[in-house]
C-alpha positions in Angstrom: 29.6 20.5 22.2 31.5 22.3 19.4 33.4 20.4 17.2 37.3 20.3 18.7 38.4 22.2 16.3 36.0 25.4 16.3 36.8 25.0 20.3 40.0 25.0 20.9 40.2 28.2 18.1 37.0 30.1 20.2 39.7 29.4 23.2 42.3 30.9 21.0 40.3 34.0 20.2 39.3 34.5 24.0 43.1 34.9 24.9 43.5 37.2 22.1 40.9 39.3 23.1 42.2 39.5 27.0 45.7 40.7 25.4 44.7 43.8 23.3 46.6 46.4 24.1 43.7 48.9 22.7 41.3 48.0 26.0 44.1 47.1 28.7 46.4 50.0 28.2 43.6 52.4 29.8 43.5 51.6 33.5 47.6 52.1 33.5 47.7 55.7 31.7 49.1 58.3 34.2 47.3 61.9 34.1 49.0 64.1 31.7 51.9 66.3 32.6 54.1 68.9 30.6 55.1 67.8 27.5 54.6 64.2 26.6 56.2 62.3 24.3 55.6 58.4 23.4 58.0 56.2 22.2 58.4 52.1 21.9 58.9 49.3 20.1 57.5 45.8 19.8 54.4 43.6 18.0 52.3 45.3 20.1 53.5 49.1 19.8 51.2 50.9 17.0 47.9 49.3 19.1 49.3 50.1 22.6 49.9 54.0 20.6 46.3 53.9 19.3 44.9 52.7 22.6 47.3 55.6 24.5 45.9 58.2 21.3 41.5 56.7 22.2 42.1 57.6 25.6 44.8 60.8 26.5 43.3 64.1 27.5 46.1 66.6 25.3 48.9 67.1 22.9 51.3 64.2 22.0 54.1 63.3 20.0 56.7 60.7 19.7 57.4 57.6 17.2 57.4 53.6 17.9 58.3 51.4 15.9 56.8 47.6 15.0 57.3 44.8 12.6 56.5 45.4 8.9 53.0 44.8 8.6 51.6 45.4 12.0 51.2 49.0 12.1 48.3 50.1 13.0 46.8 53.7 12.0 47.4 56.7 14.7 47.2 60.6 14.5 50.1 62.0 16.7 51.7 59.5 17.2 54.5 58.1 14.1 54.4 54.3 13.1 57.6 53.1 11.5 57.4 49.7 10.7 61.0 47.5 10.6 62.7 44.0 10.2 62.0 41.3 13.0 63.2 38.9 13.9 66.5 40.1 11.8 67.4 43.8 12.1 67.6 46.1 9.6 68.3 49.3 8.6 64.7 50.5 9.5 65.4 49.1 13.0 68.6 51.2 12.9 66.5 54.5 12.0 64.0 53.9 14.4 66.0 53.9 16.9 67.7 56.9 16.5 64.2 58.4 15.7 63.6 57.9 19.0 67.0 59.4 21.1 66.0 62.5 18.7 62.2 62.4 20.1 63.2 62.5 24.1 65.6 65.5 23.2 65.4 68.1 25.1 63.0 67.5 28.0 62.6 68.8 31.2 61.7 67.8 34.4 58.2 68.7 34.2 57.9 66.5 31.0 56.9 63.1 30.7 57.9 60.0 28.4 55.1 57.3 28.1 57.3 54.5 26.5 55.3 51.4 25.0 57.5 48.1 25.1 56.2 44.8 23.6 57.8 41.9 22.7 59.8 41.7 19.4 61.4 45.5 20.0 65.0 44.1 20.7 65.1 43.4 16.8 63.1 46.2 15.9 65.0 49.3 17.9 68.7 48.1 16.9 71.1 50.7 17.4 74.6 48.9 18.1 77.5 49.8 20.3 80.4 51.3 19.5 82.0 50.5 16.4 79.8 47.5 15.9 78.1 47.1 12.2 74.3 46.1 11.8 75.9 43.3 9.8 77.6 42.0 12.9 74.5 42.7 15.3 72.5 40.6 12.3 75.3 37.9 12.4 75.0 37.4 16.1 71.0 37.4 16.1 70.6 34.7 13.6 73.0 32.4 15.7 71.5 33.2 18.5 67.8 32.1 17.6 69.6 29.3 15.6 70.9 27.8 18.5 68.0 27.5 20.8 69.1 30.0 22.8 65.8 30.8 25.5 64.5 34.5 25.3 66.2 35.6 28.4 69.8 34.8 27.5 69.0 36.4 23.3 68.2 39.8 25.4 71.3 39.6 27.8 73.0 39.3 24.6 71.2 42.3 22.9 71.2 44.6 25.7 75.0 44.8 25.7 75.2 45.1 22.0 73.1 48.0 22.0 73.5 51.8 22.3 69.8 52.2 23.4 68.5 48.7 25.2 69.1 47.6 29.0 68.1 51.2 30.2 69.9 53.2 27.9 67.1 55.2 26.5 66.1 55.9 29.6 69.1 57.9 30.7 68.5 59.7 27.2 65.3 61.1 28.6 67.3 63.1 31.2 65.0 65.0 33.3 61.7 64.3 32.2 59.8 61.6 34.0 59.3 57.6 32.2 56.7 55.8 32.7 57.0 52.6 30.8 54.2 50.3 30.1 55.1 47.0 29.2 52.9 44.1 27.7 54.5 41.2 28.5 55.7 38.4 26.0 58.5 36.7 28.4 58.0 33.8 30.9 57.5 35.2 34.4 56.6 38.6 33.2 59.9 40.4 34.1 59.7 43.7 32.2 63.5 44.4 31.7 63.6 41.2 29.8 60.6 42.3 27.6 62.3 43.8 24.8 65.4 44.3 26.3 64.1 46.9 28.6 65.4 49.9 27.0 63.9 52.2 30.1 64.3 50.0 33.0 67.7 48.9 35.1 69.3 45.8 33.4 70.7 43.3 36.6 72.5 41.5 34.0 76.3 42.2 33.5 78.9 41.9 30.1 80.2 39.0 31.8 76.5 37.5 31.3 76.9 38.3 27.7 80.2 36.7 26.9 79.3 33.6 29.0 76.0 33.0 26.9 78.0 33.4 23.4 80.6 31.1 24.5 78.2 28.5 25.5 76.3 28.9 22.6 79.6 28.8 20.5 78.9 31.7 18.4 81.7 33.9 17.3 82.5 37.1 17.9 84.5 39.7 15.8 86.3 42.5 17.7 84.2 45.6 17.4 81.8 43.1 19.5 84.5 41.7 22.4 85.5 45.3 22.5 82.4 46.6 23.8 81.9 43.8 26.4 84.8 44.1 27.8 84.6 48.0 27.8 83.5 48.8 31.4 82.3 52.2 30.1 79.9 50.1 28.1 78.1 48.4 31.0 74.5 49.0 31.4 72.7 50.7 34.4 71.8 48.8 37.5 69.1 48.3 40.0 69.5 51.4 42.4 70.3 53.7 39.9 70.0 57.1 41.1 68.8 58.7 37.7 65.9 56.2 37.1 64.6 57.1 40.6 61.8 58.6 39.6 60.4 56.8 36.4 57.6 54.2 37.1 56.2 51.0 34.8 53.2 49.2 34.6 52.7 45.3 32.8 49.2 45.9 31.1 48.6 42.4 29.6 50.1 39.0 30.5 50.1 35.2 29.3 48.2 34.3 32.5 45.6 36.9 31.9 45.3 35.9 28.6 45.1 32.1 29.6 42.5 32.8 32.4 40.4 34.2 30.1 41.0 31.1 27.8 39.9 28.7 30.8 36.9 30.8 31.8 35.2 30.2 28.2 36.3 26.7 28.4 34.3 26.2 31.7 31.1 27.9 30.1 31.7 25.0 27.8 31.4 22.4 30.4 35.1 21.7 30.4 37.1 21.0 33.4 40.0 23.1 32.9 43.7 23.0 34.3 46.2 26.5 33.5 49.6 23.9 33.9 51.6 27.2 33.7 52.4 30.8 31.5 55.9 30.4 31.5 57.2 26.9 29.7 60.6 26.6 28.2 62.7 24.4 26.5 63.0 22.4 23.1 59.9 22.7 21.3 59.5 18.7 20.9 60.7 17.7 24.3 57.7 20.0 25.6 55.4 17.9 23.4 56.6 14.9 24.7 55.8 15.6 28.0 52.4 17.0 27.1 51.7 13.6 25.4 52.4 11.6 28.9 50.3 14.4 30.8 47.7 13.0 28.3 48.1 9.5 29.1 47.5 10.0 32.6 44.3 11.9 31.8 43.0 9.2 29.6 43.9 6.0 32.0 44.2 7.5 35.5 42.1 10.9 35.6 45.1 12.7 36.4 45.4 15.6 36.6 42.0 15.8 36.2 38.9 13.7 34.3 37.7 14.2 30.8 36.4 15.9 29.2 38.7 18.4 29.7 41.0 21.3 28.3 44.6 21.9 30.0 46.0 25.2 29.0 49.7 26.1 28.8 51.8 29.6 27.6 55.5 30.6 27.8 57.8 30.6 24.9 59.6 27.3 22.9 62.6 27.1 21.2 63.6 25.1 18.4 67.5 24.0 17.6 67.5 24.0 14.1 69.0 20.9 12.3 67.0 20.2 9.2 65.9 23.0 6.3 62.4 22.8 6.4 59.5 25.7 7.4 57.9 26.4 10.1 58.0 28.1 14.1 58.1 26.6 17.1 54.5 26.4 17.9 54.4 24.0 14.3 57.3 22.3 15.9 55.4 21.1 19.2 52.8 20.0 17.6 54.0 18.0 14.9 56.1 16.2 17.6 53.1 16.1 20.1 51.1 14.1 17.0 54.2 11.9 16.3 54.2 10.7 20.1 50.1 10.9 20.6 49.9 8.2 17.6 46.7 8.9 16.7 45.2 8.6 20.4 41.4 8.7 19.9 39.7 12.0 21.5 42.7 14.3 21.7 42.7 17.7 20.0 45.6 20.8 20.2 46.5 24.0 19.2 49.6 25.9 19.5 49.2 29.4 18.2 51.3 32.6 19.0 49.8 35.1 20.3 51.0 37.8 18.2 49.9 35.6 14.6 53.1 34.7 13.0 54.7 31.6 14.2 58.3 31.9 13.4 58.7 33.6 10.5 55.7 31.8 8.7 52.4 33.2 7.4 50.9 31.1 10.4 49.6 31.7 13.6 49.9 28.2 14.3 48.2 24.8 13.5 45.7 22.6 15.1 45.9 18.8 15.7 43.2 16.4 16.0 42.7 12.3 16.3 42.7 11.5 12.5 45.5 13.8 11.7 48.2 11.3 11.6 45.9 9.5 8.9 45.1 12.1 7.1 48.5 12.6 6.9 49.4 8.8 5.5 46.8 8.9 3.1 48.6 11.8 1.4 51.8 10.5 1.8 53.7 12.3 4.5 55.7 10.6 7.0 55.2 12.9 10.3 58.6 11.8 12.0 61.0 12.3 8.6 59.4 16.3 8.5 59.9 16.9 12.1 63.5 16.0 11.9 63.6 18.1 8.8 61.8 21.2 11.2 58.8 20.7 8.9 55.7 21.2 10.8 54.8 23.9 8.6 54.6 22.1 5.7 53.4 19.4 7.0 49.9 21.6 8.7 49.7 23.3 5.3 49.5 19.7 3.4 46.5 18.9 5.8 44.7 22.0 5.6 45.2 22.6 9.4 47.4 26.1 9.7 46.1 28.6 11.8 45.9 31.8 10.0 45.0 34.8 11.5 47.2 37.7 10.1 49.1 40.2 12.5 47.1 39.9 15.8 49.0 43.6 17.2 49.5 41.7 20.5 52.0 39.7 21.8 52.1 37.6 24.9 54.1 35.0 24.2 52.6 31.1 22.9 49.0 29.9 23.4 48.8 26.1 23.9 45.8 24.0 25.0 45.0 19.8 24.5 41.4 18.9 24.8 40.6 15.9 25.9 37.1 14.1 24.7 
C-alpha cells in the first residue's frame, strides 16, 4: 500500500478531477440559439467559460467574473478577475459588466449563465443607497461569526441589486439557462452564489432575522432596503422566469464517489458518511475522532483498513488571531482529540485550493504528527485556540498546496484508518 500520505492526496486528486468544470460542463450545453451571451461568477467561472468556448458550435460573447488569480485563458468570452471573499470594486464592475452584457435581447436569444461558488463576493452590486463599504462591513461579520453558507447568501441576496434572481429579470426576453456547479451542502442551486438567475424562496424578513441573531449592525441605507417591499426578491412561480432552465454539472458527491472508487482499487473498504456536513469546524473533528474509536475497537462502521470520506462546508467562529481556514481548523482539532492514535491518517482540503484565505489547499495529518509537533515546540491545543492550524501544518511541513484548482465543490475530507 501507498504510504498514507501519498493516498489520501491520490484520493484528493480523484475528486478534483471528477469536479472540473472543463469535462462535466459538456453533456449540460443546450444547442445554440440566436444570439448568445455567457455570463457568471464564481471559482469555477473562467474554466466552466473555457469548457462552454472547447465545445459551442457559433458566435459568443459575454463576461464572468472569478477570484484574482483563477482566471483561466478564453477567446470570446471576457475574464475579470475580483476580490473574494471581501468585495471590491472589481466585484462592483463586474457586475455591472454584466447587466450591460444581457442588454438588449430578444426572445429568440439565449443567456448561458455560469454560477460557482464564491460569485456572491465576486458580482457585488449593492442596493439602493448602500456603499461597497457597508456591503464589506456586513461580509466580514458575517463569515466572522460562523454564520453557515446558507444564511451569508440570504443575507447577500437582499443586499444586492443583481443576486436572488435579479439578473435574471435583466435578461428580459431572451431565454437563461443557468448551469450551476455546486459548492453548497445539499446542492440547492439558488443558494450557490446567491442565485443571481434563479427564484430566491427566502424573504427580507429572513435577512434581518439572521443579522439580528448574529448581532451584526446595520446602518440605515441597509435597514432601508430590507424593509423596502419594492426591494424583495422574485419567488418560486414567477411568471417571467417561466421559461429559463438550469442544470448542476458537478457536485460534492460526485466528486466524493469518485474519491471512494480509487480508494476501493486500493483495497480499502470505504464509507461516503455524507456531502453536506456543517457546523463548527472543531466540533466536526471531535465527532470524527469518536467515529474513529469505534472503527479501531468495535469495527463500526466498518473494519480496517479503511477510508471514510466526508464533504460539506465548516465554519470557524473566530476568537484568537492566528492563520489559517477551516479545513486547517478541523484538523488541528481532530489531531488534538486523536492524541496520537497509532494508524490514523487525514486530509481536509478544499476543493477549489485555497483554504480560507491562506496559500493552502489544506493539510494532512498522520500518527506521529502530534510528536513531530512537540519536538519542535508547539503546543497543538494553545494554536487551535489561537485559530492557528495554518501555522501550525506549515511548522511541520504538512500544508497542502496545490494552487487555484478552478473548481469548487465545497471541502474534501477523508480519515484512513491502517
Amino acid at each position: 500500500m501507498k504510504s498514507g500520505r501519498a493516498l489520501l492526496v491520490e484520493l484528493f486528486n480523484a475528486a478534483l478531477r471528477a469536479a472540473d468544470p472543463l469535462d462535466t460542463i459538456a453533456a449540460h450545453l443546450p444547442p445554440p440559439r440566436g444570439r448568445t451571451v455567457v455570463i457568471g461568477a464564481g471559482k469555477a467561472a473562467a474554466r466552466m467559460a473555457q469548457g462552454v468556448e472547447r465545445r459551442w458550435q457559433g458566435p459568443l460573447s459575454g463576461v464572468v467574473v472569478t477570484r484574482y488569480g483563477h482566471g483561466a485563458p478564453t477567446r470570446q468570452v471576457e475574464v475579470i478577475e475580483a476580490g473574494h471573499p471581501v468585495p471590491d470594486d472589481a466585484s462592483q464592475a463586474a457586475a455591472r459588466r454584466m447587466l450591460a452584457a444581457v442588454q438588449g435581447l430578444g426572445k429568440d436569444d439565449m443567456v448561458l449563465c455560469l454560477v460557482s461558488g464564491g460569485g456572491s463576493a465576486l458580482m457585488s452590486l449593492p442596493a439602493g443607497a448602500i456603499t461597497l463599504q457597508e456591503k464589506r462591513d456586513i461580509n466580514t461579520a458575517l463569515l466572522r461569526s460562523g454564520a453557515p453558507i446558507g444564511e451569508m447568501n440570504i443575507v447577500r441576496k437582499h443586499l444586492s441589486a443583481i443576486k436572488g434572481g435579479r439578473l435574471a429579470l435583466a435578461c428580459g426576453e431572451a431565454r437563461v439557462v443557468t448551469l450551476v456547479l455546486s459548492d453548497v451542502p445539499g446542492d440547492d442551486p439558488a443558494v450557490v452564489a446567491s442565485g443571481p438567475t434563479l427564484a430566491d424562496p427566502s424573504t427580507a424578513q429572513d435577512a434581518l432575522r439572521i443579522m439580528r441573531q448574529r448581532g451584526i449592525e446595520m446602518p440605515p441605507s441597509v435597514r432601508a432596503v430590507l424593509e423596502d417591499p419594492a426591494w424583495e426578491t422574485p419567488k418560486p412561480g414567477d411568471p417571467r422566469l417561466a421559461s429559463h432552465s438550469l442544470a448542476v454539472i458537478a457536485t460534492a458527491h460526485q466528486a466524493l464517489q469518485a474519491a471512494a472508487n480509487a480508494a476501493r482499487a486500493e483495497g480499502l473498504r470505504t464509507l461516503v458518511l455524507s456531502d453536506r456536513l456543517e457546523g463548527e469546524a472543531r466540533a466536526v473533528a471531535v465527532s470524527h475522532a469518536a467515529l474513529v474509536e469505534g472503527v479501531i475497537r468495535h469495527g463500526s462502521p466498518l473494519r480496517a483498513p479503511c477510508v471514510i470520506l466526508s464533504g460539506g462546508e465548516t465554519s470557524v467562529t473566530v476568537r484568537g488571531t492566528g492563520r489559517g481556514g477551516r479545513n486547517a481548523e478541523y484538523l488541528l482539532a481532530l489531531a488534538v482529540a486523536l492524541r496520537g492514535t497509532p494508524g490514523v491518517h487525514a486530509i481536509a482540503c478544499d476543493t477549489d485550493g485555497i483554504d480560507g484565505t491562506e496559500d493552502n489547499a489544506g493539510a494532512v495529518l498522520s500518527p506521529d504528527t502530534l510528536a513531530r509537533a512537540a519536538a519542535q515546540g508547539l503546543d497543538a491545543a494553545a494554536l487551535l485556540d489561537n485559530n492557528d492550524g495554518y501555522s501550525f501544518f506549515s511548522a511541520l511541513g504538512d500544508l497542502v498546496v496545490t494552487g487555484p484548482t478552478r473548481t469548487n465543490v465545497n471541502d474534501f475530507r477523508a480519515l484512513l484508518i491502517i
